[in-house]
C-alpha positions in Angstrom: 0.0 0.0 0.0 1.8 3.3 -1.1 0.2 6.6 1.0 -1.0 9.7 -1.0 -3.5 11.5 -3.0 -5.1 8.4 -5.6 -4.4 10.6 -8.6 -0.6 11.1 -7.6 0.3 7.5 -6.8 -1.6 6.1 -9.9 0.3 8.6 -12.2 3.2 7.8 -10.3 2.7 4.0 -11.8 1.6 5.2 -14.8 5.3 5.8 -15.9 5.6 2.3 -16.2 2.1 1.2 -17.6 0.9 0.9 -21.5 -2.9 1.6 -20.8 -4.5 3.5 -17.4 -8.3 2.4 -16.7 -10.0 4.5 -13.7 -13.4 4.8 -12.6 -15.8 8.0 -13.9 -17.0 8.3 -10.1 -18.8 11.6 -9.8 -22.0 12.9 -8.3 -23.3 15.6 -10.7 -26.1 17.8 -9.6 -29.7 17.0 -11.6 -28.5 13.9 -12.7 -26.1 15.2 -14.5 -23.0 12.8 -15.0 -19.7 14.5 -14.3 -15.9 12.9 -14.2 -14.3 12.3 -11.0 -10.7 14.5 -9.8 -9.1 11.6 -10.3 -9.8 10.6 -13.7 -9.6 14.0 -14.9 -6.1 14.5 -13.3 -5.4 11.3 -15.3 -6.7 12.1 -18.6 -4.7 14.9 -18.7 -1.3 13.8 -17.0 -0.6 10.1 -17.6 1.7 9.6 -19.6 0.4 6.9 -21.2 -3.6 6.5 -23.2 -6.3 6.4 -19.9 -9.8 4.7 -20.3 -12.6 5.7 -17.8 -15.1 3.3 -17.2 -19.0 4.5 -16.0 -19.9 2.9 -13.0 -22.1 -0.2 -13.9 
């Protein structure tokens, strides 16, 4: 277990990844679906390509 924000340890291990798949987890007001901190910090830092997956 590695401590820190969830957005800096998985792009942390991104460096070594070929593909990044993260939840969309985000409450959006009105039913509204919005992406999650995390997955956003992802789709725009990791280093390598990032899928996020709706919650099912």
């Amino acid at each position: 277990m590695e401590l820190g924000s969830a957005a800096e340890v998985l792009l942390s291990h991104s460096t070594r990844a070929c593909l990044l798949v993260v939840g969309r987890h985000a409450a959006g007001q009105h039913g509204v679906r919005r992406i999650g901190s995390v997955a956003h910090r992802a789709l725009h830092h990791a280093p390598c390509p990032v899928v996020v997956v709706p919650h099912a």
